[in-house]
C-alpha positions in Angstrom: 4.1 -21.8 -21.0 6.9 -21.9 -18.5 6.1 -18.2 -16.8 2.8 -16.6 -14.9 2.9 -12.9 -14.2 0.0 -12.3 -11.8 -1.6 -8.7 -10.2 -4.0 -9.1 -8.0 -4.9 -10.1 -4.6 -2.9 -12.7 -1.7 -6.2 -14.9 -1.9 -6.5 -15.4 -5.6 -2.1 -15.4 -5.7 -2.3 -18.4 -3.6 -4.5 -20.2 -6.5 -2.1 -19.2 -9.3 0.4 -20.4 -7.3 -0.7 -23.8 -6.2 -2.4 -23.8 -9.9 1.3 -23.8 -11.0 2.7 -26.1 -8.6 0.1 -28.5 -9.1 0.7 -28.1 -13.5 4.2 -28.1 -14.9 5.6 -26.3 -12.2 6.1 -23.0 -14.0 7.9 -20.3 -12.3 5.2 -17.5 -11.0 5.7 -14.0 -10.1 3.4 -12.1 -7.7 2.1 -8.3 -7.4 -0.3 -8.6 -4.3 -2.1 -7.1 -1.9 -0.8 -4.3 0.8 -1.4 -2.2 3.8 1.4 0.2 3.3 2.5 2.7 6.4 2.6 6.6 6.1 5.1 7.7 8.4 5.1 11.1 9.5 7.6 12.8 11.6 7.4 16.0 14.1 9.8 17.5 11.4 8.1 16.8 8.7 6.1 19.8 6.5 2.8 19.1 8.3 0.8 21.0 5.3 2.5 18.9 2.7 2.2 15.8 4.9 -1.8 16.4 4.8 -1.7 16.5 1.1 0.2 13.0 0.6 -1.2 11.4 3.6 -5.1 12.3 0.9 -3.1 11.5 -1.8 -1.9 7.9 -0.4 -4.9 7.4 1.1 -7.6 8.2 -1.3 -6.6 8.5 -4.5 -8.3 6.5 -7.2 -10.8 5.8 -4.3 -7.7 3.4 -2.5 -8.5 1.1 -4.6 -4.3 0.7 -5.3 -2.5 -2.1 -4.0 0.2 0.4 -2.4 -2.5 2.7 -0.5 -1.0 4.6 2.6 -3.6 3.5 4.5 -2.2 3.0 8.4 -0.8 6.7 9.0 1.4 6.7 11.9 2.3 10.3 13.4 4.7 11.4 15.5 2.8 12.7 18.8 4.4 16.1 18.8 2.8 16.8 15.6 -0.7 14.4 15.6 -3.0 16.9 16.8 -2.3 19.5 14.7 -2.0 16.4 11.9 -5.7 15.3 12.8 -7.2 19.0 12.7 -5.6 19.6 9.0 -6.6 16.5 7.5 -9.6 16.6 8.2 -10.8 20.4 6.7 -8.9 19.0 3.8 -12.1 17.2 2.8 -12.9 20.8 1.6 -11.0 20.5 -1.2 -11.9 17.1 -2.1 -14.2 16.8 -4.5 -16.1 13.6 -4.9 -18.3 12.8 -8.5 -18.2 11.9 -12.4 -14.4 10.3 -12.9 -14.6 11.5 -16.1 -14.8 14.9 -14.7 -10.9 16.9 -14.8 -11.7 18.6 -11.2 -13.5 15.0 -9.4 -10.6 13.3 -7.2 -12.8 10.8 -6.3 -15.1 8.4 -8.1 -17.3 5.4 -7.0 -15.6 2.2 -5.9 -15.7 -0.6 -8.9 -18.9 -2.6 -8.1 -21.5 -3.0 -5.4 -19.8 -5.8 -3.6 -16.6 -3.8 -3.0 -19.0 -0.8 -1.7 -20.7 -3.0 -0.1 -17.4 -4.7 1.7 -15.5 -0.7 2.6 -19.3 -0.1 4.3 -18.4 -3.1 6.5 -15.1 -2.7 7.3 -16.5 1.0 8.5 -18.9 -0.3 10.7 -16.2 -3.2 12.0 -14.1 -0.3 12.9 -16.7 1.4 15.1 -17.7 -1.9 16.7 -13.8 -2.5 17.7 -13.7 1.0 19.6 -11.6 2.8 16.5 -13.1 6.6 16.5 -14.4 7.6 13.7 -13.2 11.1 13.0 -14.4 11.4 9.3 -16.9 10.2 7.0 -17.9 6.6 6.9 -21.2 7.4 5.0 -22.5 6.0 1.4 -23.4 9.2 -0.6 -26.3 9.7 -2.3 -28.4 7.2 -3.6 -27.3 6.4 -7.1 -23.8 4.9 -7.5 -21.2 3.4 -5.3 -20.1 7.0 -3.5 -18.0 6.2 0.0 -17.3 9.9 1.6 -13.8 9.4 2.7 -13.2 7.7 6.1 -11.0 8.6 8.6 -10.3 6.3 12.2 -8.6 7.5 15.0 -7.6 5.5 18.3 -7.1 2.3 16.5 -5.0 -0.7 17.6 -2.7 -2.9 15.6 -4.9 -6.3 16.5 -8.3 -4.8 14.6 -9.2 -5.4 10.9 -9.4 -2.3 9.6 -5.3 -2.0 10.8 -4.5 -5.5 9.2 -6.8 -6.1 6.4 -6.6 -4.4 2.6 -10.1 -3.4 2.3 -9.5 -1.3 -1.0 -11.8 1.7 -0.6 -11.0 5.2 0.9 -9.9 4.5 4.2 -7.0 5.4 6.3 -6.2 4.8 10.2 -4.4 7.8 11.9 -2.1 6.3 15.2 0.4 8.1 16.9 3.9 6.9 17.6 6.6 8.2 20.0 9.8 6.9 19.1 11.5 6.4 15.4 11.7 2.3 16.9 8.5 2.2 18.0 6.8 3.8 14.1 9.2 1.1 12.9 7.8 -1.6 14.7 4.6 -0.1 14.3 4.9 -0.5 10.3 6.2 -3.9 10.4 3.8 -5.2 12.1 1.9 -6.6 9.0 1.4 -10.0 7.0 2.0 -7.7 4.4 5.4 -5.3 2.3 4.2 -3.9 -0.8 5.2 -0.3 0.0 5.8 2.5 2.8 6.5 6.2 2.5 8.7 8.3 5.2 8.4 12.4 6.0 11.2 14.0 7.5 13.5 16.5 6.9 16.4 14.1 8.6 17.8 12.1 6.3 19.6 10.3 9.5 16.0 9.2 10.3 14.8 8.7 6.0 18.0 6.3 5.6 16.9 4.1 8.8 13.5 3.8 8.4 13.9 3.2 4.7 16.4 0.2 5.6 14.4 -1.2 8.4 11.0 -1.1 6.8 10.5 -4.3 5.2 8.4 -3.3 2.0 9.7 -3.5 -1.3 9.0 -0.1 -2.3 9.4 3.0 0.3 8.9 6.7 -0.5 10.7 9.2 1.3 9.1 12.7 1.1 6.5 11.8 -1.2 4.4 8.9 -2.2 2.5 7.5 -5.5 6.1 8.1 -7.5 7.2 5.8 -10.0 9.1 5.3 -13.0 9.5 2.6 -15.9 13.4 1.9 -14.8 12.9 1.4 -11.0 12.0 -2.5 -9.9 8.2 -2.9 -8.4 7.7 -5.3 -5.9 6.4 -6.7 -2.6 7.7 -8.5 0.5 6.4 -11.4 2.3 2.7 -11.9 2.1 2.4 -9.0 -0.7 4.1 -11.2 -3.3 7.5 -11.4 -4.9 9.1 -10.8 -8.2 9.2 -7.6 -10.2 8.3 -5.6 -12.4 9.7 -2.7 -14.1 13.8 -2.0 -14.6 15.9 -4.9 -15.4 14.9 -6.6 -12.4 11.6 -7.2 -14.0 12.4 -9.4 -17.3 14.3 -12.0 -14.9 11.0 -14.2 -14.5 10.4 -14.3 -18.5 14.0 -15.6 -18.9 15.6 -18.7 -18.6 19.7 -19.1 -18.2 20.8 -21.9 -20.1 24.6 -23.1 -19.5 26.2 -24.7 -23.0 29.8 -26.1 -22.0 31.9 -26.6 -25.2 35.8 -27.6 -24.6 38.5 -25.8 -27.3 41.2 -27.8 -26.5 41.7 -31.9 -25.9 40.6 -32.4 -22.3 42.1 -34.7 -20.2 38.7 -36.2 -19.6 37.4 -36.9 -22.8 
């Protein structure tokens, strides 16, 4: 075996890693963790901002590798942001997966509900507001309502870590530097999304961003031919397009002469 494809988290990436080093020093790609940014500008369609902001943040229970869950909005915009997205929980409906209208199952075992449940209550002890949610739901099952935190600093846990359940925080930013900044300001650069109707503003933010995949106007869009793939602690390699058979070949060099060579 001269090739290790590995999805899953920085912690157990570090082991497959080393585990290759320490072997026949076969070549490793690496899908890892993320804490992606939402990036949402005063320009931006605030209704159809609410809807991906759920979508990024929620979806399959943010249990994805590429949740939006640190949602920076610009400050013209972030009270009206924080009053929408939260009567969007209207329309969420949380239950039976197998169910056509559920959006939102249980998380995968007890000891990831059990971990999200932490993380909630590490937020509230680090002075984030909690605006929405942060209860288990009923008794049977692992049910998390979805959680919302406001007033939340780069520096606590619930900012840096990927804690995998249905949680996003909600800061505000000023400046199109400053939301930059703001969403570098990770170990992590698996993915990133951008609303705006500017494109002057889309085409910097998308250059300056360092995550491997960024979504402008939209956010959970993918497609066979386009390389997947994260930036420094989120793993490297890729898969998808052409990009992603590189690892699972190797380039051999055979150097034949046709004609007598002066050094033979």
């Amino acid at each position: 075996m001269f090739q290790v494809s590995f999805t899953g988290s920085t912690e157990v990436g570090r082991l497959v890693m080393g585990a290759a080093a320490a072997s026949n020093l076969k070549t490793v790609s690496l899908e890892l963790g993320g804490k992606s940014p939402l990036i949402i500008f005063n320009d931006a369609d605030i209704n159809v901002a609410v809807q991906i902001a759920w979508q990024g943040g929620f979806f399959n229970k943010g249990e994805m590798c590429v949740a939006g869950s640190r949602v920076y909005v610009q400050e013209g915009i972030y009270d009206e942001f924080l009053k929408k997205v939260t009567e969007n929980v209207k329309e969420w409906v949380i239950g039976d997966p197998f169910d056509t209208k559920v959006h939102q199952g249980p998380q995968v075992d007890r000891e990831q509900f059990e971990k999200v449940l932490r993380y909630i209550e590490a937020g509230k002890r680090e002075g984030a507001t909690l605006l929405r949610g942060g209860k288990a739901i009923g008794e049977k099952g692992y049910y998390i309502e979805p959680t919302i935190f406001t007033d939340v600093k780069e520096d606590m846990s619930i900012a840096k870590d990927e804690i995998f359940g249905p949680m996003i925080c909600v800061m505000k930013f000023k400046t199109t530097e400053e939301a930059i900044e703001k969403a570098n300001s990770t170990k992590y650069g698996l993915a990133a999304g951008v609303l705006t109707n500017d494109l002057n503003i889309a085409t910097r933010v998308s250059r300056s961003v360092r995550a491997g995949t960024v979504w402008v106007n939209c956010y959970l869009i993918g497609d066979i031919n386009v390389p997947f793939g994260g930036f420094k602690m989120s793993g490297f390699g890729k898969e998808c397009g052409l990009q992603g058979l590189d690892h699972f070949l190797k380039v051999k060099s055979v150097i034949t002469p046709i004609y007598n060579s002066p050094w033979l």
